[in-house]
C-alpha positions in Angstrom: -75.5 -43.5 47.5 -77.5 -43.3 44.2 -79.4 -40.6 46.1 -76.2 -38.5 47.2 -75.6 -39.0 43.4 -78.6 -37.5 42.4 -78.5 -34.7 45.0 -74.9 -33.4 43.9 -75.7 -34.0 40.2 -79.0 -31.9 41.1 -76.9 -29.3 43.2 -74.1 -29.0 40.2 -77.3 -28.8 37.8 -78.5 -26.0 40.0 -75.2 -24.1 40.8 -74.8 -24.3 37.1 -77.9 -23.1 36.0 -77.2 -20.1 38.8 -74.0 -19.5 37.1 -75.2 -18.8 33.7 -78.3 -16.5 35.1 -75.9 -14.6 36.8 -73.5 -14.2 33.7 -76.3 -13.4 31.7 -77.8 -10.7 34.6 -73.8 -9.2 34.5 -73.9 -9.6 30.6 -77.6 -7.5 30.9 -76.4 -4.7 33.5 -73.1 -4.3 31.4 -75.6 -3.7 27.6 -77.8 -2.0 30.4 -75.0 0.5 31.3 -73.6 1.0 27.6 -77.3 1.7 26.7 -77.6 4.4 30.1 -73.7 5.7 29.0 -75.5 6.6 25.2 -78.9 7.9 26.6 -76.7 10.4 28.6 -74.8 11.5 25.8 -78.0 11.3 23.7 -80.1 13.8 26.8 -76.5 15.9 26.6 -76.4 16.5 23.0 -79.8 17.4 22.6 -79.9 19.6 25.6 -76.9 21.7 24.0 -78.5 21.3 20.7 -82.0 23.2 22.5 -79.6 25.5 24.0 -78.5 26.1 20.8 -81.8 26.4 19.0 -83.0 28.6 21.9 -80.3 31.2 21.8 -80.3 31.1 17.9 -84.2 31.7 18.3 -83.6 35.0 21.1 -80.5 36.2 18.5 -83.1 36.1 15.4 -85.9 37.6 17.4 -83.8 40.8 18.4 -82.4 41.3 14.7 -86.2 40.8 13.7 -86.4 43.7 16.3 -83.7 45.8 15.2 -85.1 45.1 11.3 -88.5 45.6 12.1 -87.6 49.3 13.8 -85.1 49.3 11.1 -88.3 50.0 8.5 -90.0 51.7 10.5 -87.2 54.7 10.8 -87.1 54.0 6.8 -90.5 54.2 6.0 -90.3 57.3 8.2 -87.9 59.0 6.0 -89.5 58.0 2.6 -92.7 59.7 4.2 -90.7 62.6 4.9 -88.4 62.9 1.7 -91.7 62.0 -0.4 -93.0 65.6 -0.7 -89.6 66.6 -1.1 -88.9 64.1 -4.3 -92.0 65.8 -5.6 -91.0 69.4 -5.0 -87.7 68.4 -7.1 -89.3 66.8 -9.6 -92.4 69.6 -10.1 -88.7 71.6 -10.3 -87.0 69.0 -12.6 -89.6 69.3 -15.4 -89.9 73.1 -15.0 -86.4 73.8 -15.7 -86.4 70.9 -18.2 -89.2 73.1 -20.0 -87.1 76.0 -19.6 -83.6 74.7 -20.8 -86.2 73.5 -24.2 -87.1 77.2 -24.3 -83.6 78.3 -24.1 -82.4 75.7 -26.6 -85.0 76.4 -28.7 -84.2 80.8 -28.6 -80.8 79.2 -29.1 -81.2 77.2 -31.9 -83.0 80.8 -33.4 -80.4 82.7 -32.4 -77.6 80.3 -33.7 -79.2 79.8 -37.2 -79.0 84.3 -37.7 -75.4 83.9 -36.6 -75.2 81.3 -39.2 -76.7 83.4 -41.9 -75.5 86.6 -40.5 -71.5 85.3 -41.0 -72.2 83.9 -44.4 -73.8 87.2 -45.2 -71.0 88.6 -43.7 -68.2 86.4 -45.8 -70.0 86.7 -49.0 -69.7 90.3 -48.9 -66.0 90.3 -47.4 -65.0 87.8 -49.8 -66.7 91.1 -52.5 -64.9 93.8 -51.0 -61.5 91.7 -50.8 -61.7 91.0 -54.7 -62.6 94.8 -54.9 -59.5 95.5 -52.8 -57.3 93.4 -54.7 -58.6 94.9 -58.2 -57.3 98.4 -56.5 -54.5 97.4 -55.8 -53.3 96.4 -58.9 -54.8 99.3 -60.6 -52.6 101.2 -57.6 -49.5 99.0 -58.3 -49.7 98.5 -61.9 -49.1 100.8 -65.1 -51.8 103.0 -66.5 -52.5 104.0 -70.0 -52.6 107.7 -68.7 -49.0 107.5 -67.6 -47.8 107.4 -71.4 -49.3 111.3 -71.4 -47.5 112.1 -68.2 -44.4 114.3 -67.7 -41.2 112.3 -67.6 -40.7 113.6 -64.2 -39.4 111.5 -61.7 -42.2 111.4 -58.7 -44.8 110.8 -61.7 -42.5 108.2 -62.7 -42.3 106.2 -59.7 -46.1 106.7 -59.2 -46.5 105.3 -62.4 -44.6 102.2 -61.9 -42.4 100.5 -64.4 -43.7 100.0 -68.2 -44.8 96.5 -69.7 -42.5 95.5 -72.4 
């Protein structure tokens, strides 16, 4: 009997210590599966995230492409419009030279105006004074109408007398 003891205190031992290697195998295979469950998500996001990367890489190669010809076709035209820019500005300075000229024969030509109207206004203002003198001589009595005929054009030519 004490053996029979042992034996099913040895087999319970045994199925118990089976027990708690299988629960720990399941326990295992379950972190095992939660681990595989992330790796895929892990290999999934960083296969989109290369997709990613790789079509941002082919997008930025064409516009480096498109920029590079871009320059080219630019560089092109300031080759081209170069001599041009220097024509215009061999023509800039030449008429630049001539509007000085012109400014210049102006200035001149502005200055004898000047003098020329004030020559002019000095003597107007003269011959308006003189004008104004003969006219009051015209308008106003004369010594030489006291020795005049009382007649009545002479009169009236004469003007009236100062009191």
């Amino acid at each position: 009997m004490r053996t029979q003891w042992i034996v099913s205190i040895a087999t319970t031992l045994l199925c118990m210590g089976i027990l708690v290697v299988v629960m720990g195998q399941y326990k295992v295979l379950i972190l095992m599966d939660k681990g595989e469950e992330k790796l895929k998500r892990d290999v999934k996001r960083l296969d989109n995230q290369y997709v990613n990367e790789d079509l941002v890489k082919t997008t930025m190669e064409k516009m480096l492409v498109q920029a590079q010809k871009a320059a080219e076709n630019l560089q092109a035209e300031v080759n081209k419009l170069s001599p041009e820019m220097q024509k215009k500005k061999a023509e800039s300075y030449v008429c630049q030279e001539g509007k000085k000229t012109t400014g210049d024969e102006l200035a001149g030509t502005e200055k004898e105006r000047t003098e020329t109207e004030a020559s002019l206004k000095v003597e107007s203002d003269a011959w308006n004074q003189e004008m104004n003198v003969l006219k009051e001589q015209l308008t106003g009595y004369r010594q030489i109408c006291d020795h005049v005929k009382q007649v009545p054009l002479a009169l009236k030519l004469c003007g009236p007398k100062p009191s």
